[in-house]
C-alpha positions in Angstrom: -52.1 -32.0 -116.6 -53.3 -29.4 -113.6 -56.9 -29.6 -112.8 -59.0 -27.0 -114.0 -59.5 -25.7 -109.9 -55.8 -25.2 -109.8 -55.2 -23.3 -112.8 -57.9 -20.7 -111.7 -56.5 -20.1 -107.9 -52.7 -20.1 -109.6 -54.4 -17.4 -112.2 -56.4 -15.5 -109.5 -52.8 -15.4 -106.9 -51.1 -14.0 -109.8 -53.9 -11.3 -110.7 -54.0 -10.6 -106.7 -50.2 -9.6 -106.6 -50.1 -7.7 -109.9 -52.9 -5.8 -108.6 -50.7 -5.1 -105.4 -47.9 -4.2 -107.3 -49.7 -2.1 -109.7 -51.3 0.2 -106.2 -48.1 0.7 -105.0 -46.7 1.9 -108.3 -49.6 4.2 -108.8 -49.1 2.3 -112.5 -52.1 -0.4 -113.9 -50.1 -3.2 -115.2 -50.6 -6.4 -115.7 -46.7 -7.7 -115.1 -46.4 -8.3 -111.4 -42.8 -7.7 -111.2 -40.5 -4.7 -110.2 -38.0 -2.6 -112.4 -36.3 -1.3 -109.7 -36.2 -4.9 -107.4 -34.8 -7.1 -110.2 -31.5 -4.2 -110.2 -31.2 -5.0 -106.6 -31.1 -8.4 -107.2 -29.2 -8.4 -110.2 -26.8 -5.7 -108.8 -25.7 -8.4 -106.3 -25.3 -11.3 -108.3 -23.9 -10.2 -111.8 -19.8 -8.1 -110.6 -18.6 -5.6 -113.2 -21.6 -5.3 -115.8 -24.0 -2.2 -114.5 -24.4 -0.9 -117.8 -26.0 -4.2 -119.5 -27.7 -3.9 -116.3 -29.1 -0.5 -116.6 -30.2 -1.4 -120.1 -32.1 -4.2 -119.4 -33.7 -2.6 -116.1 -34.7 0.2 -118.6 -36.2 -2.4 -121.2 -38.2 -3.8 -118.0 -39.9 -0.8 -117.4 -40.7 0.1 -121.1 -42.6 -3.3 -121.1 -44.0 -2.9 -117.4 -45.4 0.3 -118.8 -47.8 -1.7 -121.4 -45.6 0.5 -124.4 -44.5 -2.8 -126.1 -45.3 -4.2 -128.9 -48.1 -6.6 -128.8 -47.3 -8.6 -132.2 -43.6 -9.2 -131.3 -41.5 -10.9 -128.0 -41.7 -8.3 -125.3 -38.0 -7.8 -126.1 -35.4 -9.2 -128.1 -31.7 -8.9 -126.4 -28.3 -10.2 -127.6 -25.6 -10.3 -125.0 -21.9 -10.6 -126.3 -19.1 -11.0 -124.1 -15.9 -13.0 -123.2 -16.9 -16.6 -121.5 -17.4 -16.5 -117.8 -18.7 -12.6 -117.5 -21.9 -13.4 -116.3 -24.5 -13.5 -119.4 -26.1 -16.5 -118.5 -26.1 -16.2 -115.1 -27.5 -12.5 -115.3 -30.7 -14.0 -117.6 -31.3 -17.2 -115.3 -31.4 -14.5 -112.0 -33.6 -12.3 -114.0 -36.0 -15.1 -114.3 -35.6 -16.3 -110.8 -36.5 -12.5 -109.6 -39.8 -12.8 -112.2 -40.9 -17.0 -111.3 -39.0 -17.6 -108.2 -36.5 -20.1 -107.3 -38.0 -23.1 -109.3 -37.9 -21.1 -112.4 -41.4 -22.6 -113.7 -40.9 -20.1 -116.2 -37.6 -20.3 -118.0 -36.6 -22.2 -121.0 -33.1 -22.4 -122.2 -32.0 -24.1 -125.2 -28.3 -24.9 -125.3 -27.6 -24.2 -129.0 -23.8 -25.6 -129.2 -25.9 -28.9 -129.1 -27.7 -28.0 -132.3 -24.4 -27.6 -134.8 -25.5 -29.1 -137.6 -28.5 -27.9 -140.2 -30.8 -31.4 -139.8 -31.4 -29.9 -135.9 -33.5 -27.0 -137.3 -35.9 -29.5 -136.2 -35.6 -30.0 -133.0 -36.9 -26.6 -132.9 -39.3 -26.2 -135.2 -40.1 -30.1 -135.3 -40.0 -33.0 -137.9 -41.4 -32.2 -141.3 -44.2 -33.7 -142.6 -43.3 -37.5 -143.8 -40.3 -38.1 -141.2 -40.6 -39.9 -137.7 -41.9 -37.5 -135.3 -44.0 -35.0 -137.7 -46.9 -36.2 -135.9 -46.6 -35.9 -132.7 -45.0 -32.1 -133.2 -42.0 -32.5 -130.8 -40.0 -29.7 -130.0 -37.5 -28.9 -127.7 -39.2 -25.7 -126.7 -41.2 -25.9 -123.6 -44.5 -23.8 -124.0 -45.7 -23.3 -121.0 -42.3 -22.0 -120.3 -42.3 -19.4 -123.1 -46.3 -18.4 -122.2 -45.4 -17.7 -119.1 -48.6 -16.1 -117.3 -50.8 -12.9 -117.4 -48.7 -11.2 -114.6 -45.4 -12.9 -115.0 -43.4 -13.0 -118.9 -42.1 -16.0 -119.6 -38.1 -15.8 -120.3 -36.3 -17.9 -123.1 -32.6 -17.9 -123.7 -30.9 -19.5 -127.0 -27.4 -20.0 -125.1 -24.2 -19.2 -127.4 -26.7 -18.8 -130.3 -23.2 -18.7 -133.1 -22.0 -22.2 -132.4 -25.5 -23.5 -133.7 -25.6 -24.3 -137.7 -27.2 -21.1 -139.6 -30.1 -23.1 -140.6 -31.2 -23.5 -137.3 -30.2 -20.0 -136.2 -32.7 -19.2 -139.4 -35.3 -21.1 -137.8 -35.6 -18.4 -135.1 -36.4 -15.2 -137.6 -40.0 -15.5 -137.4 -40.1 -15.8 -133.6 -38.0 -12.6 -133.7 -40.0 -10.9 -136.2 -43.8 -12.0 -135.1 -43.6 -13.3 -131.9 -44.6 -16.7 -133.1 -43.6 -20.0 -134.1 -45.3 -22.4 -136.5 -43.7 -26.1 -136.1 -42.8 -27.7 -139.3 -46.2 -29.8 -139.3 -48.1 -26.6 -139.9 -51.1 -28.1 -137.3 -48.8 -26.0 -134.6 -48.1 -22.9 -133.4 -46.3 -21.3 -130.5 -46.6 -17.5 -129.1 -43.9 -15.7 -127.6 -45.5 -12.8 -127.6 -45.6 -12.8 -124.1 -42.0 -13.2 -123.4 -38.3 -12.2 -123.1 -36.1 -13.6 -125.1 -32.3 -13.9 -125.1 -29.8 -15.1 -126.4 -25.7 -15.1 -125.6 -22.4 -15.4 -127.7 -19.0 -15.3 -127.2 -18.5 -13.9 -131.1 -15.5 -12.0 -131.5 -13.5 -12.4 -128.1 -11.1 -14.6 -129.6 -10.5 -12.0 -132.1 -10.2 -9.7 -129.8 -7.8 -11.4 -128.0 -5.8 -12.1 -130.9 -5.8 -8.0 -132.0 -5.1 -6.7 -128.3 -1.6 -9.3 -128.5 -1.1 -8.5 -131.7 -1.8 -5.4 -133.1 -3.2 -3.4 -130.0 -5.8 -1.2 -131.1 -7.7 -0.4 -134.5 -9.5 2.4 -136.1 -12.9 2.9 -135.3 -15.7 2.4 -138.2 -19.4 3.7 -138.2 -21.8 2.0 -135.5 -24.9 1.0 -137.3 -27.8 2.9 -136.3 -28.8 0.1 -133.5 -26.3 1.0 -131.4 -25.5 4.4 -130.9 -26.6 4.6 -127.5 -24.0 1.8 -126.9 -21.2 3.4 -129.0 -21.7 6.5 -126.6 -20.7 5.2 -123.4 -17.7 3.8 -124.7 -14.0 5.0 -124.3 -11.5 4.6 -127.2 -10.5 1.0 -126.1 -13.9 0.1 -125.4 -15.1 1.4 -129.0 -11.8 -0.8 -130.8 -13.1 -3.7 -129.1 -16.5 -3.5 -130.0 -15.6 -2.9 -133.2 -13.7 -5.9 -133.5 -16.9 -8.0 -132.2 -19.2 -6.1 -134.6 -17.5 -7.3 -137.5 -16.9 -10.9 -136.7 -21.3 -10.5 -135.9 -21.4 -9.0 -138.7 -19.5 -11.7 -140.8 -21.4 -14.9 -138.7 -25.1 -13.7 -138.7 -26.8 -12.6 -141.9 -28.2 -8.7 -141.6 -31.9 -9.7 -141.5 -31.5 -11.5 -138.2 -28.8 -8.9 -136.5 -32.1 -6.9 -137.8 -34.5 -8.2 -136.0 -33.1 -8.0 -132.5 -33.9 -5.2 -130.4 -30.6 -4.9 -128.4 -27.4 -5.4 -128.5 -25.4 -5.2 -125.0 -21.6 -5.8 -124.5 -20.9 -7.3 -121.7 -17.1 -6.0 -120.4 -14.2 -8.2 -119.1 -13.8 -8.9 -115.8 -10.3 -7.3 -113.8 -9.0 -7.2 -110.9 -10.6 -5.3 -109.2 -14.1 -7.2 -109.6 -12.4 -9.8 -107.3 -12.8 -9.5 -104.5 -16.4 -8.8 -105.3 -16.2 -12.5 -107.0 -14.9 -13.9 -104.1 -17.4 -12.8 -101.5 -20.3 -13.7 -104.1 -18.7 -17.0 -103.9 -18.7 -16.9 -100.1 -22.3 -15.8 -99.8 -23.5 -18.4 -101.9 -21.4 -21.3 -99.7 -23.1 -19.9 -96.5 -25.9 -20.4 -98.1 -25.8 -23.9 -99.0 -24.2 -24.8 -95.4 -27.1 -22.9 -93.6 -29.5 -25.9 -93.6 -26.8 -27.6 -91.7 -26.4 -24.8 -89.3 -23.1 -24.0 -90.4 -21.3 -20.5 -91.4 -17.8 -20.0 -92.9 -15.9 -16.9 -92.1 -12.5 -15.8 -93.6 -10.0 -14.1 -92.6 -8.9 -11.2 -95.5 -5.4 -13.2 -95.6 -8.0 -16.2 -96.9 -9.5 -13.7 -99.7 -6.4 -12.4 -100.3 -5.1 -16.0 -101.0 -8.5 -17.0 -102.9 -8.8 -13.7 -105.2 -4.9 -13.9 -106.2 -4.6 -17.9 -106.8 -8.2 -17.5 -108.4 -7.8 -15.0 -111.5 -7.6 -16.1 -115.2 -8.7 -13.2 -117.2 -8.8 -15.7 -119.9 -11.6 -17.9 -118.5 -13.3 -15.2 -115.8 -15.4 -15.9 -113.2 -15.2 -19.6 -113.7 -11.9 -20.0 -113.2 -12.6 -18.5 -109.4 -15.4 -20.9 -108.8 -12.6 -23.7 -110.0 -10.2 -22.2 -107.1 -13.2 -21.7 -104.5 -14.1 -25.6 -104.8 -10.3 -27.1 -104.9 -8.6 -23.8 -102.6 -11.8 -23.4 -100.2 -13.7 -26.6 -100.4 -11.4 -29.3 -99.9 -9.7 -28.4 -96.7 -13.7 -27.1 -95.5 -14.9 -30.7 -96.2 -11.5 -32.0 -94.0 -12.7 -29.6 -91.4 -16.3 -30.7 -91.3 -15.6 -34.6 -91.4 -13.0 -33.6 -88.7 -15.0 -32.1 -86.6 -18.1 -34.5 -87.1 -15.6 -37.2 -85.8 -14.8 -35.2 -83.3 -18.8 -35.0 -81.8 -19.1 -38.3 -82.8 -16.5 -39.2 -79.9 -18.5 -37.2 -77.4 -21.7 -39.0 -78.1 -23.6 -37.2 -80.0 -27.0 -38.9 -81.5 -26.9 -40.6 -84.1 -28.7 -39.3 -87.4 -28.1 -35.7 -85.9 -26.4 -33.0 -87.4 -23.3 -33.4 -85.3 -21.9 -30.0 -86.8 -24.9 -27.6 -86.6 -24.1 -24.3 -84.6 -20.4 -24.0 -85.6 -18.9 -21.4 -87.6 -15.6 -22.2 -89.1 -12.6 -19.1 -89.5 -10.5 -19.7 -92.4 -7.0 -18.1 -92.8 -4.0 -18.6 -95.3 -1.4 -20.2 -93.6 1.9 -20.6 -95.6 -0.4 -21.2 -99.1 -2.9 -22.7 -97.7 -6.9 -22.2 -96.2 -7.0 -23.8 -92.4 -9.9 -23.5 -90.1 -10.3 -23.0 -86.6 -13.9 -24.6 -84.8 -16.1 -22.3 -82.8 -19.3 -22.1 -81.5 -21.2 -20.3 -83.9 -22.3 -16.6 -82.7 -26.0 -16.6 -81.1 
């Protein structure tokens, strides 16, 4: 438990910087974070998805703006899509952006590991009479979901259909009033203060399935929570998400799909989000190798190679971080151990980084990635 001193500095830092944020905005608010700053940051990490973006940038600034409501989560967003499109990833660099890199401030609950109805209570805790009614365990983490005055906490129910209906049930409440009473009744938790997700891949195999099969279909009535969406959709677009609206539809009962605020699509990844992927991928490896003084540069032959060999449309952008890590990887770890060898036999120190202050150029030579060493560029 933090002492009382350090609860009050943490609480008067975060006051200090909303208060900064609010004079440059011309705008008193209490949330500390930027509209516009979490789109740059989300712009470079999440390829081929600007629209969810938009929509959620826009949602920001409603709640930035104080116009939410006070008795329910700041906002309630369901993000459908094919696996490997980014919906997780888009949610846990949204809450980096609000807390930082630790993240003191997200909670996700992986709901494919609640798939049967008896886990209701590992989120809303054991019943009075059974083991653990007591002691009100849950799997929730509440300082998580309080977040703080200036900061929202963020919670994310990931692939919220493959958990049993009872337990997506469970959640209604939280949607509806923006709290949770644990089964005890002695217990309650407030989300009133934060953003809650949740993900699904409802509907793509269906999709998938009617594109093969069938190609497209006709195009029924949009409920009234999504005609913004159904707008800025062409014809395949619209066939599509009609085929995900009605395998929702069928899955969740109405009074939940009722409750939630938004509903984004998120749209498959092509080719031409790539090469995009690719350098994403690259970025993220100079990052890692940084503390070790090391860069990695390729030649486009390399991208080429890695964007081509990389593609599943079936499996998206995981199947490119499969290929970076057995394509790029493997023959950058032979390089590195090669050339650490190699200092090692001139005498460098031991314990020191023998590598630091390279950069390694990578090229596709007959099918596969070779590096050259150099001195890296001062």
């Amino acid at each position: 438990m933090p002492y009382i001193n350090d609860v009050l500095a943490d609480n008067s830092q975060s006051n200090q910087l909303a208060r900064e944020v609010a004079s440059l905005s011309g705008l008193r608010s209490r949330f500390a974070f930027d509209p516009e700053q979490i789109r740059i940051e989300l712009e470079k990490h999440i390829v081929g998805q600007q629209a969810v973006i938009d929509a959620l940038c826009q949602q920001l600034k409603v709640i930035k703006a104080g116009l939410h409501d006070s008795q329910r989560p700041l906002c309630v967003l369901l993000f459908i899509g094919d696996t490997g499109v980014g919906k997780t990833e888009l949610v846990r660099t949204l809450a980096r952006c609000i807390h930082g890199d630790n993240n003191p401030g997200f909670c996700r609950i992986d709901m494919n590991t609640l798939s049967q109805s008896h886990y209701s209570a590992a989120i809303t805790g054991a019943p009075p009479g059974y083991v653990g009614s007591k002691e009100n365990l849950t799997l929730l983490n509440e300082d998580a979901i309080t977040g703080s005055s200036s900061r929202p906490g963020v919670v994310l129910f990931d692939e919220i259909e493959k958990a049993d209906t009872a337990v997506v049930r469970s959640l209604m409440n939280v949607f509806d009033s923006g709290k949770l009473r644990l089964a005890s009744g002695t217990r309650e938790l407030s989300f009133c203060n934060s953003l809650v997700f949740m993900t699904s891949n409802i509907g793509s195999k269906q999709w998938a399935q009617t594109a093969r099969h069938s190609g497209s279909r006709g195009i029924r009535q949009w409920q009234q929570w999504l005609p913004s969406l159904q707008s800025r959709l062409t014809g395949r677009q619209r066939s599509r998400a009609t085929v995900i609206e009605e395998a929702m539809h069928s899955h969740f009962d109405p009074e939940f799909i009722n409750r939630i605020d938004r509903i984004e699509l998120f749209e498959p990844l092509t080719s031409a989000h790539l090469t995009a992927i690719v350098e994403l991928e690259l970025r993220q490896l100079n990052q890692r190798l940084r503390r070790q003084g090391v860069q990695v540069e390729l030649h486009p032959s390399a991208l080429d190679y890695l964007r081509d060999q990389g593609f599943d449309p079936l499996f998206g952008a995981r199947s490119i971080k499969r290929k970076v890590r057995d394509l790029l990887m493997v023959p950058l770890a032979e390089a590195l151990l090669s050339a650490d060898r190699l200092q090692a036999d001139k005498g460098s120190e031991a314990g020191a980084s023998r590598v630091a202050g390279i950069t390694l150029h990578g090229r596709n030579v007959d099918g596969k990635i070779e590096f050259d060493l150099k001195p890296a560029k001062e």
